[in-house]
PASEBA-1860 file (N, C-alpha, C; in nm, 3 decimals):
! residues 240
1> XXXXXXXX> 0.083/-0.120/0.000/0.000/0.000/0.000/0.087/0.125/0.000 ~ 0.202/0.094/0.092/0.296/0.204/0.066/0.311/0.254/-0.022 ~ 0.362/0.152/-0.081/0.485/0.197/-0.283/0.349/0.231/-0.373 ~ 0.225/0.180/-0.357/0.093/0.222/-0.424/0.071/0.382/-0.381 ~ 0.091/0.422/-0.274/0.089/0.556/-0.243/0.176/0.661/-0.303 ~ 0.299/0.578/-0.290/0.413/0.716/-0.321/0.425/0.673/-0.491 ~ 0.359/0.568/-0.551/0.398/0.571/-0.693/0.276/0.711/-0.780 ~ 0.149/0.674/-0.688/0.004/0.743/-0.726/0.082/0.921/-0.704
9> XXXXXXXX> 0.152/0.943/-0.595/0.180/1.041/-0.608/0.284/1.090/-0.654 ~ 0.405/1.000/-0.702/0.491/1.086/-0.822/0.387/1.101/-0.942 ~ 0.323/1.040/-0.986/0.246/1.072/-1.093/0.135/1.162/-1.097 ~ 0.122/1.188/-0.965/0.016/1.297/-0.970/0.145/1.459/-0.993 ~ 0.233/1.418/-0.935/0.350/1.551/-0.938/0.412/1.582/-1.085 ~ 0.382/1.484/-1.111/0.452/1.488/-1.312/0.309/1.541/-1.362 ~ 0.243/1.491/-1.328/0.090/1.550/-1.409/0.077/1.694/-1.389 ~ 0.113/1.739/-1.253/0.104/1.889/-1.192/0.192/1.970/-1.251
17> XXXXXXXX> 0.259/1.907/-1.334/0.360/2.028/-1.402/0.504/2.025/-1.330 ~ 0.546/1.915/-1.206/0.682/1.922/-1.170/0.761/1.879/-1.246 ~ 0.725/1.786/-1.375/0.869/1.733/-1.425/0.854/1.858/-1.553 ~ 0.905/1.934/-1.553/0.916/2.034/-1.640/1.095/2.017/-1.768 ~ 1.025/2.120/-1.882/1.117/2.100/-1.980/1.216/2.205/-1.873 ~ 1.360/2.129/-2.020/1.492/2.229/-1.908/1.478/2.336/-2.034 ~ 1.557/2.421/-1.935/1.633/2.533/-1.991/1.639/2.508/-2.178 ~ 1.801/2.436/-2.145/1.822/2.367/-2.326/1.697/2.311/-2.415
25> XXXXXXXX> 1.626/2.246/-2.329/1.504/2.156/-2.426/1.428/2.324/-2.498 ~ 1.437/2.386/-2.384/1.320/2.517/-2.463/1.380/2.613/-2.596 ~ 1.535/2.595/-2.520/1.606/2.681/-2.632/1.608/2.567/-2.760 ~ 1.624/2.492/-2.742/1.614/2.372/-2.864/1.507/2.405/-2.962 ~ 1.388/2.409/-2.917/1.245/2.445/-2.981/1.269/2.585/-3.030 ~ 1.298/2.649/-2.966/1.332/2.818/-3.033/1.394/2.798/-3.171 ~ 1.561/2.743/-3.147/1.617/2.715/-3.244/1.570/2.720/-3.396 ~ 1.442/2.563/-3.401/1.384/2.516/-3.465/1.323/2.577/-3.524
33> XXXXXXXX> 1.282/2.663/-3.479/1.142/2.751/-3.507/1.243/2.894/-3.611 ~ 1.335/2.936/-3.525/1.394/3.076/-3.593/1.519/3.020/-3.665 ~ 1.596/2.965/-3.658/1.717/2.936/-3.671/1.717/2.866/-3.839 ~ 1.752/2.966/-3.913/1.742/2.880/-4.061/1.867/2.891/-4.133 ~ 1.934/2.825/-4.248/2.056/2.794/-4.282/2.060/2.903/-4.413 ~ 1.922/2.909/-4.520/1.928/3.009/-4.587/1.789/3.081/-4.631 ~ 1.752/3.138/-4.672/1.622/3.239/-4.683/1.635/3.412/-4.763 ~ 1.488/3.405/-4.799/1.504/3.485/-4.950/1.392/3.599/-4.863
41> XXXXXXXX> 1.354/3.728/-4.858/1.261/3.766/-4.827/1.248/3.924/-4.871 ~ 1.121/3.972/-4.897/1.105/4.114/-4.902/1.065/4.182/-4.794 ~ 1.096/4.285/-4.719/1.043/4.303/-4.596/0.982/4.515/-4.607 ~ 0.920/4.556/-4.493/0.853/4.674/-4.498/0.973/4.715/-4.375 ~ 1.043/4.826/-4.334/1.088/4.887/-4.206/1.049/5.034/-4.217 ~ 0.956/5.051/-4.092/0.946/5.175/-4.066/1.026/5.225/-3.917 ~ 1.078/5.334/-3.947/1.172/5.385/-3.823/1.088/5.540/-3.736 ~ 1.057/5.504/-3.673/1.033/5.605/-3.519/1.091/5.672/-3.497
49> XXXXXXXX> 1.148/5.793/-3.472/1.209/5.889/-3.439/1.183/5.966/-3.337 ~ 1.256/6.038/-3.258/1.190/6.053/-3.079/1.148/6.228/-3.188 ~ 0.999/6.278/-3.117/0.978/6.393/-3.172/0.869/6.317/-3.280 ~ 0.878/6.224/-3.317/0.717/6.172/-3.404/0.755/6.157/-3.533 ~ 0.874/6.193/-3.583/0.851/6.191/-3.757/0.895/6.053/-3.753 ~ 0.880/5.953/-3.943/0.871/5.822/-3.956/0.937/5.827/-4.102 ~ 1.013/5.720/-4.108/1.080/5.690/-4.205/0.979/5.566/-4.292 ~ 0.996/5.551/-4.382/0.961/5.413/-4.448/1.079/5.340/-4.559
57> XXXXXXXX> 1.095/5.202/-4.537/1.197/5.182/-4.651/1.083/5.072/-4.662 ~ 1.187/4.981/-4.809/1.157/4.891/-4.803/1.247/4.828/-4.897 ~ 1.239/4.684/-4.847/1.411/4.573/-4.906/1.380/4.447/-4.973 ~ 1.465/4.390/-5.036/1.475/4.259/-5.007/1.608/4.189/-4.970 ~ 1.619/4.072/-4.928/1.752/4.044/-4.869/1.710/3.864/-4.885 ~ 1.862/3.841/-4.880/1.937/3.700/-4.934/2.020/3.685/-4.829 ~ 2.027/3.592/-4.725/2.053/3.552/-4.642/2.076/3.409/-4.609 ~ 2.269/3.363/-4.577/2.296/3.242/-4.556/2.324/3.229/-4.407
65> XXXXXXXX> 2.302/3.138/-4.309/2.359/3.145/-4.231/2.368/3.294/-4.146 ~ 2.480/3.278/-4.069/2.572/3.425/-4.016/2.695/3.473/-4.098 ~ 2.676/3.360/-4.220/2.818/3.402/-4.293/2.787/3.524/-4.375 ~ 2.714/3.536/-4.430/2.670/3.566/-4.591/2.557/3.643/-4.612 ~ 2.562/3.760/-4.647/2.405/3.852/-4.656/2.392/3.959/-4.735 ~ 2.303/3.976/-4.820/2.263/4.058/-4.945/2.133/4.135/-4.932 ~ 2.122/4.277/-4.952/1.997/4.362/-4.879/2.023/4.466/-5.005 ~ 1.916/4.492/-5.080/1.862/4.541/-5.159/1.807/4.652/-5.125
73> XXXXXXXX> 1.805/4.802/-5.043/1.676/4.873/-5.073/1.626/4.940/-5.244 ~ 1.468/4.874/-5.206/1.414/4.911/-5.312/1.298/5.041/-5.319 ~ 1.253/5.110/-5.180/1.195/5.192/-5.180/1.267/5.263/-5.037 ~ 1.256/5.420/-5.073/1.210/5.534/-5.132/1.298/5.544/-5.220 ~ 1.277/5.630/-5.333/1.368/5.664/-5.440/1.484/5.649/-5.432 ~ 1.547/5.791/-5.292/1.660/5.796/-5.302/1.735/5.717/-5.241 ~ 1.682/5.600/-5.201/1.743/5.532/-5.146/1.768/5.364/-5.240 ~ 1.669/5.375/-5.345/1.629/5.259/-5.382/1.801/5.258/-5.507
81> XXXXXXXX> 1.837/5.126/-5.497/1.973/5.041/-5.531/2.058/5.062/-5.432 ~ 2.068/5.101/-5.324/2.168/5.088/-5.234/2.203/4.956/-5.145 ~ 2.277/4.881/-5.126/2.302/4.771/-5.125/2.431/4.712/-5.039 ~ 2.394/4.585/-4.888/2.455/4.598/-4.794/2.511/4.458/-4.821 ~ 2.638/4.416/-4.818/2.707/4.314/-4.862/2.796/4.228/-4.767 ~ 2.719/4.118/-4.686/2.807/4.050/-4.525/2.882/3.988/-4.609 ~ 2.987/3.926/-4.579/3.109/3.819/-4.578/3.183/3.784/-4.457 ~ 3.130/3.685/-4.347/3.191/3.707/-4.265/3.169/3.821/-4.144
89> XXXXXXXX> 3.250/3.868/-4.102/3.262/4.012/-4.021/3.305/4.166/-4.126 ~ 3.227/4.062/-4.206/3.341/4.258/-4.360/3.162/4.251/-4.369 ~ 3.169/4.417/-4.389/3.051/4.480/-4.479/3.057/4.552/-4.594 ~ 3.013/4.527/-4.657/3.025/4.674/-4.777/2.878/4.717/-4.788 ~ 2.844/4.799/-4.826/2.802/4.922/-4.824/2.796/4.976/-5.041 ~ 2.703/4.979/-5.067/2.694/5.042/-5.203/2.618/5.136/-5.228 ~ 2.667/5.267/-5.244/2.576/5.379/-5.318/2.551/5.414/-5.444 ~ 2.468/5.429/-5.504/2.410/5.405/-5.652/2.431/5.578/-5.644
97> XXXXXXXX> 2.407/5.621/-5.618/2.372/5.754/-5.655/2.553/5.836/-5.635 ~ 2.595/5.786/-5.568/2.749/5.825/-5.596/2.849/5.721/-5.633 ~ 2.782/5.556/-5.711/2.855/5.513/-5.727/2.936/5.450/-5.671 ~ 2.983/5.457/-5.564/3.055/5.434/-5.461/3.028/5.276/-5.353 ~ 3.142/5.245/-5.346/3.151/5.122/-5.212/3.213/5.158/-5.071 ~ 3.196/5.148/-4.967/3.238/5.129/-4.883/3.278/5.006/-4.770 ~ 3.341/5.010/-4.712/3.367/4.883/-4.622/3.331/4.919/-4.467 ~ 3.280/4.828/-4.446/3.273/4.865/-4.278/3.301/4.743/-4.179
105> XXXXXXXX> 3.386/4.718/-4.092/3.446/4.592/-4.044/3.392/4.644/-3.872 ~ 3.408/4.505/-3.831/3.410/4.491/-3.641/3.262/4.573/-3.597 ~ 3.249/4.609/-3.487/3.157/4.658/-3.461/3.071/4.767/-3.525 ~ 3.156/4.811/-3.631/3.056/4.850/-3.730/2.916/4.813/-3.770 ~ 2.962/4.685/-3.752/2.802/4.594/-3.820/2.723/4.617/-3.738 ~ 2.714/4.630/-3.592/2.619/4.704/-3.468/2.546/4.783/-3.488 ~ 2.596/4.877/-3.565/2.533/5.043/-3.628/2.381/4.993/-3.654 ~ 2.287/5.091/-3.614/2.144/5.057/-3.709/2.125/5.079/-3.805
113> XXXXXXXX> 2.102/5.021/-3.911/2.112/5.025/-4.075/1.940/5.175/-4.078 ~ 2.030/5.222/-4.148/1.973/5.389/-4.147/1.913/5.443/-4.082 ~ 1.973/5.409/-3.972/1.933/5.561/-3.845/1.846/5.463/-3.731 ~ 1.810/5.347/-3.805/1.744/5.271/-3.681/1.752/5.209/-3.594 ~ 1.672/5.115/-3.538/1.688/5.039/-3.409/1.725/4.874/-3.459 ~ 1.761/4.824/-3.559/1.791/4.714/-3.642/1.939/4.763/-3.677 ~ 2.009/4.673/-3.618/2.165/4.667/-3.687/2.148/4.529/-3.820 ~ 2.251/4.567/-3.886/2.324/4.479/-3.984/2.291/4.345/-3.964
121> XXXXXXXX> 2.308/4.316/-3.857/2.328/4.228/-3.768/2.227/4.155/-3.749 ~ 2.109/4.234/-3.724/2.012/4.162/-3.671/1.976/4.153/-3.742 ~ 1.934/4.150/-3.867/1.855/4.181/-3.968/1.886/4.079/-4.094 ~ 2.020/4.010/-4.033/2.070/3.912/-4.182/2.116/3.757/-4.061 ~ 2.149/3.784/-3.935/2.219/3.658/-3.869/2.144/3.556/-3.831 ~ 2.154/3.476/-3.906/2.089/3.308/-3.826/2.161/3.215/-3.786 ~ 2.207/3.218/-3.636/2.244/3.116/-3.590/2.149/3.116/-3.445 ~ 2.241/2.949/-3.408/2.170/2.875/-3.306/2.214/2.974/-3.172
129> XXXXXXXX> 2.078/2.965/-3.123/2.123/3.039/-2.980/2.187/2.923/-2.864 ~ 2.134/2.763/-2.911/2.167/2.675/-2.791/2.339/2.640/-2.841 ~ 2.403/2.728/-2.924/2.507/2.642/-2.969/2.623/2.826/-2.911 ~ 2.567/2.887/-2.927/2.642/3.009/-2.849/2.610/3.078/-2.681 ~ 2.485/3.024/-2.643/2.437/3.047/-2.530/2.438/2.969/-2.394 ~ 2.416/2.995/-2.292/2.406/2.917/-2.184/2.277/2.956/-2.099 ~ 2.158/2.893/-2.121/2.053/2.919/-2.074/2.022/2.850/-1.945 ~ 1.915/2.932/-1.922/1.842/2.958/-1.776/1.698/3.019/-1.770
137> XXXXXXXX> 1.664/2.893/-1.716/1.455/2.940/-1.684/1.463/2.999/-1.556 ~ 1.424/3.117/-1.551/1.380/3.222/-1.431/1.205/3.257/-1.442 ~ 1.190/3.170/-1.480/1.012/3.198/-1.444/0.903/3.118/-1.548 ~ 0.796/3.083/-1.515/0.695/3.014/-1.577/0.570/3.018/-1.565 ~ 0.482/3.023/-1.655/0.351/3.044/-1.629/0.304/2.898/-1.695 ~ 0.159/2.933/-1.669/0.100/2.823/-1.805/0.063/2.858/-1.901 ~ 0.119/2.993/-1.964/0.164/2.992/-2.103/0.293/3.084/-2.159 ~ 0.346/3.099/-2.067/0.510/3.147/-2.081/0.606/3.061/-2.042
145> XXXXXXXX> 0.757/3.055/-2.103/0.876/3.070/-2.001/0.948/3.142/-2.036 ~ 1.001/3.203/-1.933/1.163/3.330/-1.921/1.282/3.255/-1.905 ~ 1.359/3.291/-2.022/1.511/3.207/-2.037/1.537/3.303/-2.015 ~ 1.683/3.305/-1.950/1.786/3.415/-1.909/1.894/3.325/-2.015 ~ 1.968/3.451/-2.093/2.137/3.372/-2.225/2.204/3.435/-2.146 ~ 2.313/3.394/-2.120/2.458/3.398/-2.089/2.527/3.374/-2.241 ~ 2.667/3.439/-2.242/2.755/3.373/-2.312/2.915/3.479/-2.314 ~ 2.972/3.338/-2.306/3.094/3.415/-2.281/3.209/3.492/-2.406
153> XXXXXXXX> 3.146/3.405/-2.499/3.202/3.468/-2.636/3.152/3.597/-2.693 ~ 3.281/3.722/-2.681/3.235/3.818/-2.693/3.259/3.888/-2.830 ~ 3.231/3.746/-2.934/3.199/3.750/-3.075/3.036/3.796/-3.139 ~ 2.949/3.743/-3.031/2.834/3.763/-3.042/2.792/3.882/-3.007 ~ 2.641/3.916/-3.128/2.614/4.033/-3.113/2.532/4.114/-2.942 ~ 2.512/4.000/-2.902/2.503/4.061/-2.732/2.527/3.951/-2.642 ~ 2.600/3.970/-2.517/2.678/3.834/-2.460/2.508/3.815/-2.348 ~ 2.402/3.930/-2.335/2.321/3.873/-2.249/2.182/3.891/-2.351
161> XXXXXXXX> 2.095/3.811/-2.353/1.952/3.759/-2.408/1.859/3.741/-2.270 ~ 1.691/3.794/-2.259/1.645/3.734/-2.175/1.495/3.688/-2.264 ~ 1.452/3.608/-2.311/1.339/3.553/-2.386/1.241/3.538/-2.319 ~ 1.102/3.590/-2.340/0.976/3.526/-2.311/0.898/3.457/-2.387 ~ 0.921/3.300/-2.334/0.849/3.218/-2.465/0.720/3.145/-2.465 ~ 0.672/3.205/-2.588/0.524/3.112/-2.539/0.509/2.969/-2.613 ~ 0.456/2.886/-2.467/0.462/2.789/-2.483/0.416/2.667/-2.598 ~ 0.315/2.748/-2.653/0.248/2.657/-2.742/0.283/2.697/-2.881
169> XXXXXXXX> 0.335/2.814/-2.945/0.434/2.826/-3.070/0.573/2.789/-3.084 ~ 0.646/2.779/-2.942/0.768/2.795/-2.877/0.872/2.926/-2.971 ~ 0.798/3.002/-2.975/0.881/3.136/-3.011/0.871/3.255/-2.960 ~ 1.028/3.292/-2.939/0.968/3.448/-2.828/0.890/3.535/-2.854 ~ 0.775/3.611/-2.779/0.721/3.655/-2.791/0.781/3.828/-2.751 ~ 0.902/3.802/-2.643/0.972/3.881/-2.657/1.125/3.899/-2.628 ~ 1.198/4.012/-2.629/1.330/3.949/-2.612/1.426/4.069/-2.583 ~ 1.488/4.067/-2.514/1.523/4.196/-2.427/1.657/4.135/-2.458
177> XXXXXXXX> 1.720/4.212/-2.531/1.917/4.179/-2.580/2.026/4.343/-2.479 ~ 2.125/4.265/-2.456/2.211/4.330/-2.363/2.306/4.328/-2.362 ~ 2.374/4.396/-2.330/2.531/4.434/-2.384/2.667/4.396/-2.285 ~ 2.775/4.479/-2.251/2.812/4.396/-2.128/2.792/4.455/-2.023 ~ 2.809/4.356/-1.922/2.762/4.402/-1.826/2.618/4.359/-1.776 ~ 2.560/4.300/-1.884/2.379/4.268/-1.856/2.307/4.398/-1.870 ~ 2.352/4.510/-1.960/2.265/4.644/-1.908/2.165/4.622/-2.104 ~ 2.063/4.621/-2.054/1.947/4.621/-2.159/1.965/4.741/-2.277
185> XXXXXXXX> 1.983/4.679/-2.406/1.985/4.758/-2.479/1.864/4.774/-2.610 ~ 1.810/4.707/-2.628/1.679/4.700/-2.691/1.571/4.576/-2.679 ~ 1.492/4.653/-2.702/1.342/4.540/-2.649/1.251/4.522/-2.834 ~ 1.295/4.382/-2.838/1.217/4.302/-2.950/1.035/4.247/-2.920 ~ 0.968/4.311/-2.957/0.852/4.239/-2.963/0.777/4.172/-3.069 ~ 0.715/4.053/-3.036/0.688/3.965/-3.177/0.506/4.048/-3.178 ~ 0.459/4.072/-3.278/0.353/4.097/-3.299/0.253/4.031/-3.388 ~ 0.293/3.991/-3.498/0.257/3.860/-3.555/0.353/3.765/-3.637
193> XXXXXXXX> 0.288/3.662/-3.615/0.342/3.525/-3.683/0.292/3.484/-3.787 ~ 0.331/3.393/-3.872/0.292/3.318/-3.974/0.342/3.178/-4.015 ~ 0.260/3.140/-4.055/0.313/2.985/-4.061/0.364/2.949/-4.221 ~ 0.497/2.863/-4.216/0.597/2.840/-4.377/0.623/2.708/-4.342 ~ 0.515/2.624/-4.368/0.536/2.494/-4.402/0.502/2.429/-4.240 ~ 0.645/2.343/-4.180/0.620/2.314/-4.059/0.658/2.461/-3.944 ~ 0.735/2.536/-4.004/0.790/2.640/-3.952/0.688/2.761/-3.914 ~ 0.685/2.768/-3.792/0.616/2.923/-3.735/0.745/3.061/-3.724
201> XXXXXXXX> 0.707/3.140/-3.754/0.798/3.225/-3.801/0.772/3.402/-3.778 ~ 0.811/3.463/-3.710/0.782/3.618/-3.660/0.780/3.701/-3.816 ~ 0.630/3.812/-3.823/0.684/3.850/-3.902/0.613/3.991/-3.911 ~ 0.598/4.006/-3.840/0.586/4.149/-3.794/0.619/4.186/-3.661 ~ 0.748/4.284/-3.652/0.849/4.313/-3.510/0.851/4.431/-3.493 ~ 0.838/4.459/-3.354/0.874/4.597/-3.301/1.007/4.601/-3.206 ~ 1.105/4.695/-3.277/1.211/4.678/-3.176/1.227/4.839/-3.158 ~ 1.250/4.815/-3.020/1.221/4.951/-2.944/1.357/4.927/-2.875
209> XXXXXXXX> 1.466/5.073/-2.885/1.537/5.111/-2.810/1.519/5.138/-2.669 ~ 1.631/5.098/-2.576/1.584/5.097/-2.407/1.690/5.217/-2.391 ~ 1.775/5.290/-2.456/1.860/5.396/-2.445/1.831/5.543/-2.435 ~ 1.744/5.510/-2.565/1.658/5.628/-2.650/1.504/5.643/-2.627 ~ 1.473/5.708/-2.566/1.296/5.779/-2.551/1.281/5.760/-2.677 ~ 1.117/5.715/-2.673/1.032/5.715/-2.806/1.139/5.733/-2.945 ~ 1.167/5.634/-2.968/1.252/5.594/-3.052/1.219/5.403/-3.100 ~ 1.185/5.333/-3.212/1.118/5.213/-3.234/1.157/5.201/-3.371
217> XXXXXXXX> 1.223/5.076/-3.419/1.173/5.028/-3.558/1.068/4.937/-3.626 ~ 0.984/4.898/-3.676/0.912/4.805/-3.688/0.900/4.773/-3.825 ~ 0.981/4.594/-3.837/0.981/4.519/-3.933/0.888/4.444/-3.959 ~ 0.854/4.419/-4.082/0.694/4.356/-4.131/0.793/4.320/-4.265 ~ 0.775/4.163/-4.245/0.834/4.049/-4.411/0.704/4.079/-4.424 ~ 0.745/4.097/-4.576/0.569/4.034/-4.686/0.558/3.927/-4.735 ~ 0.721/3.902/-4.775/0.738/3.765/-4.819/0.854/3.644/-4.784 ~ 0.848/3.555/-4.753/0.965/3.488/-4.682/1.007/3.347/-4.784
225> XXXXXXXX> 1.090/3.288/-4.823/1.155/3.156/-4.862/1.265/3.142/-4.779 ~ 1.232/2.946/-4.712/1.350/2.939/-4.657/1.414/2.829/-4.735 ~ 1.544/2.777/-4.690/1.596/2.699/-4.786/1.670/2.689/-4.934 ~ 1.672/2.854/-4.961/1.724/2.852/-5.099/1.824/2.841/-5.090 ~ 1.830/2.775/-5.310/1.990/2.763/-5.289/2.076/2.885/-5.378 ~ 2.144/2.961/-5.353/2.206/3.068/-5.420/2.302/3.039/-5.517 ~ 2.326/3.119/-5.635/2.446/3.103/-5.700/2.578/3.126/-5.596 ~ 2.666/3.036/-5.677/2.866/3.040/-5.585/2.909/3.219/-5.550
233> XXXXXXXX> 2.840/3.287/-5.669/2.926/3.444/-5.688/2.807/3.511/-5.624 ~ 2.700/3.498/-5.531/2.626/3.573/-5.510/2.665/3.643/-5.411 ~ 2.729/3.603/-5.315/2.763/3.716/-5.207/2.934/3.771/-5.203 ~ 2.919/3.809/-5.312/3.036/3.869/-5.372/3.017/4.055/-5.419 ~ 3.170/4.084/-5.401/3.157/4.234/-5.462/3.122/4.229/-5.567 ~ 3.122/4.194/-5.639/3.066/4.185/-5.844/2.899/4.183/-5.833 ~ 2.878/4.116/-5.674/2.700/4.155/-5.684/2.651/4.302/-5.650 ~ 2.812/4.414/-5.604/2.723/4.531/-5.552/2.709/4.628/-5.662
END
């Protein structure tokens, strides 16, 4: 009757929600969900400005990995053929209207690509967070969890991440990135999703500066492919 007692009640404690996913298992599912090898997309960015005025662009971009990235703006006028070229940690930079290339290396790529709250960076990098991070659940609901990222490689574009993930898409819903030190430097919010096959996928974002008063960018894909395969010379200078 004993072992009938204490077996009835580990199983009532697993049923109650004590045997919970870890840390890694959640970042695993994230992964899955955001983490893609290559992808084709047109996207909308509008930029916020503290004082009320609003920018509008709009792009498309070719994206491998964290290696490799190609960004097209195609609207407003004067902006449309200008063209941002990853390899690695090198950027270039192409101006149509003067012709001109530039290079921009190291923390350069940080910069917000025209005046905004979206760096280089964020805007072209897909890698795994469970393969650069060291996670930690600091809180849970029954339909959230809060990962706290660590990481000690100070290759990455922020060594601290804190995610709120909801449970039943397993993708953050939001995501507070930080610099060193742990001091908060912008706040990502997912606003809507869409579904690409088995893949759920963010695609309309608000990223709001934590530095800067009323200051926000907000990205909206119109169109997304993942999986493509690119020509050998595509992320090359001969493409700018």
């Amino acid at each position: 009757m004993k072992t009938l007692f204490l077996s009835t009640a580990f199983f009532l404690s697993v049923a109650g929600g004590y045997a919970q996913e870890s840390a890694e298992e959640w970042l695993a599912k994230v992964d899955r969900q955001m983490f893609f090898r290559s992808a084709e997309y047109t996207a909308k960015m509008i930029i916020h400005m503290p004082g009320g005025s609003e920018r509008v662009f709009r792009l498309k971009g070719k994206v491998v990995g964290d290696k490799f990235a190609l960004l097209e703006f195609t609207d407003p006028p004067r902006q449309k053929g200008t063209r941002y070229l990853k390899r690695d940690d090198n950027l270039w930079i192409y101006f149509p209207r003067q012709d001109r290339t530039m290079q921009i290396q190291g923390h350069m790529l940080r910069r917000g690509v025209q005046g905004g709250d979206l760096s280089f960076e964020d805007m072209t990098e897909s890698s795994s967070l469970l393969e650069n991070y060291t996670p930690e659940v600091t809180a849970r609901t029954d339909t959230t969890v809060t990962i706290l990222l660590k990481s000690h490689d100070m290759t990455v574009s922020y060594p601290f991440k804190e995610l709120l993930i909801d449970r039943h898409t397993a993708l953050p819903i939001r995501i507070i990135n930080g610099g060193v030190g742990n001091k908060p430097i912008k706040e990502i919010i997912t606003l809507k999703t869409r579904r690409f096959g088995s893949r759920i996928y963010p695609v309309v974002s608000e990223i709001r500066s934590l530095l800067v008063d009323d200051k926000w960018t907000r990205f909206e894909i119109e169109d997304m492919k993942f999986g493509m395969k690119f020509p050998e010379d595509m992320f090359t200078k001969r493409e700018l």
